[in-house]
TORKOL-4160 file (C-alpha; in steps of 0.2 Angstrom, whole numbers, padded with zeros to 4 digits, m for minus):
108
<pt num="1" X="0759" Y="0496" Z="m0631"/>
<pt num="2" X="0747" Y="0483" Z="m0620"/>
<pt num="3" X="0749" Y="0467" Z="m0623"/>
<pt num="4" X="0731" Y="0465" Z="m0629"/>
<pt num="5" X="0738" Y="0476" Z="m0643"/>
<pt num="6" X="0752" Y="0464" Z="m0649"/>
<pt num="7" X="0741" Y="0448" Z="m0646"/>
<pt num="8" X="0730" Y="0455" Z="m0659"/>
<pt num="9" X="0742" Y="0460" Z="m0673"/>
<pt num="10" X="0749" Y="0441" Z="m0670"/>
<pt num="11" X="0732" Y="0434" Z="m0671"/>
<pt num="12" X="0733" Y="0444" Z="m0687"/>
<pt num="13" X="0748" Y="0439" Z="m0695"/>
<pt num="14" X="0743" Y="0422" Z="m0691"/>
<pt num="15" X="0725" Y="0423" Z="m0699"/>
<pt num="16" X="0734" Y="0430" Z="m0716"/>
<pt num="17" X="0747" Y="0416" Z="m0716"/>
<pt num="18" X="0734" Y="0403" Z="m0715"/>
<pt num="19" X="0725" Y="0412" Z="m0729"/>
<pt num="20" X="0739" Y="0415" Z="m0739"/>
<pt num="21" X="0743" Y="0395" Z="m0736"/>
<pt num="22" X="0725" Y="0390" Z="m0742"/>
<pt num="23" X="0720" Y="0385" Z="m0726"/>
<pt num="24" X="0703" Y="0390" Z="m0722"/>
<pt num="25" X="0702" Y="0397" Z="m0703"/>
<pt num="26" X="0687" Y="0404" Z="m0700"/>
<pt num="27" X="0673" Y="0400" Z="m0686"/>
<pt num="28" X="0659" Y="0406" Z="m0695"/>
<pt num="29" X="0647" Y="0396" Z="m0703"/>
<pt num="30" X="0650" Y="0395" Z="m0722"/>
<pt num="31" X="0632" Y="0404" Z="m0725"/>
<pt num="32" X="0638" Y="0420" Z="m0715"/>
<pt num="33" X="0656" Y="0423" Z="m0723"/>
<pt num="34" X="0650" Y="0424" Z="m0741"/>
<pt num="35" X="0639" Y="0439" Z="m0735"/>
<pt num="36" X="0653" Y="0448" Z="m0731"/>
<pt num="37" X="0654" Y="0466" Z="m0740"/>
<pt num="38" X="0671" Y="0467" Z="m0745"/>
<pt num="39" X="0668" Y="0486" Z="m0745"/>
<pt num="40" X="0665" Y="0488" Z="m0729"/>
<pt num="41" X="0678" Y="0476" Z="m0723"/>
<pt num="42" X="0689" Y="0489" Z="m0736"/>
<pt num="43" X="0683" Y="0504" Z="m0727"/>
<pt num="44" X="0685" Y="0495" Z="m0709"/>
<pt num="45" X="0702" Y="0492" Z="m0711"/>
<pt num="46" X="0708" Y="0511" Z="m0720"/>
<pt num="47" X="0699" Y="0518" Z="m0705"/>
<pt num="48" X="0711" Y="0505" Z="m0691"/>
<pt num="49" X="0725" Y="0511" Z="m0701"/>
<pt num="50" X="0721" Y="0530" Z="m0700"/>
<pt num="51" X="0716" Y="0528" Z="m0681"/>
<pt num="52" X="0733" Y="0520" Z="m0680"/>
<pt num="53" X="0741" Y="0536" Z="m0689"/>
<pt num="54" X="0733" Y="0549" Z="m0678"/>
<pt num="55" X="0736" Y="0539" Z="m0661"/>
<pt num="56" X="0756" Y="0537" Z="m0666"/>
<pt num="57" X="0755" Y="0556" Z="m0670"/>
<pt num="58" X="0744" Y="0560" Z="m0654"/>
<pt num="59" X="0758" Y="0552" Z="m0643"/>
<pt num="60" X="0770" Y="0559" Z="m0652"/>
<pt num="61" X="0765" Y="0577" Z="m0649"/>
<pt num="62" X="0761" Y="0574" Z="m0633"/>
<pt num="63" X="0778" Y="0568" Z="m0628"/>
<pt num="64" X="0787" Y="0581" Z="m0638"/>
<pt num="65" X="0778" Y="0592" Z="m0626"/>
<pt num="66" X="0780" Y="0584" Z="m0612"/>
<pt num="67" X="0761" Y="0579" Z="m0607"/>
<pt num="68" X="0763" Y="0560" Z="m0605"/>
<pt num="69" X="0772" Y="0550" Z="m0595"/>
<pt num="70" X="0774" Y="0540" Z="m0610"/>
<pt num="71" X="0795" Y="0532" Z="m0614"/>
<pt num="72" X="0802" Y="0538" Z="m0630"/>
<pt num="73" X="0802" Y="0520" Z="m0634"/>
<pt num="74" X="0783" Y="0516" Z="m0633"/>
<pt num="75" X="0782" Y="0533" Z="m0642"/>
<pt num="76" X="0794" Y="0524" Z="m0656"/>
<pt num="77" X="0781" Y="0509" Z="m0657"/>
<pt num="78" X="0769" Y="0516" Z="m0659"/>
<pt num="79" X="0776" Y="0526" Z="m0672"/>
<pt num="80" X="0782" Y="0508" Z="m0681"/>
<pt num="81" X="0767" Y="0501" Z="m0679"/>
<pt num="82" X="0757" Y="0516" Z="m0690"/>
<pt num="83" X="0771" Y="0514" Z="m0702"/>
<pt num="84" X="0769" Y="0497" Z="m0705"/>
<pt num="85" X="0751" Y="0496" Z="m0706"/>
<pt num="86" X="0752" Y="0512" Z="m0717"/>
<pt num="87" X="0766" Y="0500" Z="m0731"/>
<pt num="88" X="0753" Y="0486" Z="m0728"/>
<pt num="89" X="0739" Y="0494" Z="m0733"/>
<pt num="90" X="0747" Y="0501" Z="m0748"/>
<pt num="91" X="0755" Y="0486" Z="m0756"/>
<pt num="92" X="0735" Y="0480" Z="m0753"/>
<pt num="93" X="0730" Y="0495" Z="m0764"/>
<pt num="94" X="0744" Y="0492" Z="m0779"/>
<pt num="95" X="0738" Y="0471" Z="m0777"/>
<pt num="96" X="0720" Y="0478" Z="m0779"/>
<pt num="97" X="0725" Y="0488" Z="m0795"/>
<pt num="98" X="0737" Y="0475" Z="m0803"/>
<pt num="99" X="0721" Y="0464" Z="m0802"/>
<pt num="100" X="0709" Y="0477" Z="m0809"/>
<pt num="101" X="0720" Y="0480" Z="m0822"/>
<pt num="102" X="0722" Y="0460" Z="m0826"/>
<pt num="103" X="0704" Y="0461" Z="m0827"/>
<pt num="104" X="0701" Y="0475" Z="m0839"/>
<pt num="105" X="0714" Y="0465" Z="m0850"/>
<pt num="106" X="0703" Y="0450" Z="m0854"/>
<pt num="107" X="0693" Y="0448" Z="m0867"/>
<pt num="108" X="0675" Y="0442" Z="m0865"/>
């Protein structure tokens, strides 16, 4: 794994814990973040995870067969790092639906 790779899962991590905190962090002008599509930014994210999922299981092959000079523990990474993405993106979807389902709840 590069190191480009790790910087950005921290930058990340760090972004959501400021949001989770209330902080706003963004450098964007206010006009341009509320034109964001959050079904795009949705889709953007389901694809990173699924080219996450397929690199891990490219390598993977690739060094059960014996075609990379890949270590079993960058292989083991990379595998983690699909897997964790995979758990994040769905406790996103079971937050989406408990909040889908809050809303169909209230009366108007």
């Amino acid at each position: 794994m590069d190191k480009s790779g790790i910087e950005s899962i921290l930058a990340q991590l760090q972004a959501a814990s400021s949001t989770a905190a209330g902080a706003k962090k963004s450098s964007l002008p206010e006009e341009q973040t509320s034109n964001v599509d959050f079904g795009e930014k949705l889709k953007a994210a389901v694809d990173q995870v699924n080219n996450t999922q397929q690199a891990a299981g490219e390598l993977t092959r690739t060094f059960v067969s014996g075609e990379t000079d890949k270590n079993l523990h960058e292989v083991m990474i990379s595998l983690q790092k699909a897997s964790i993405s995979f758990q994040s993106m769905i406790q996103v979807r079971n937050k989406l639906v408990t909040a889908y389902q809050e809303i169909m709840r209230m009366q108007v």
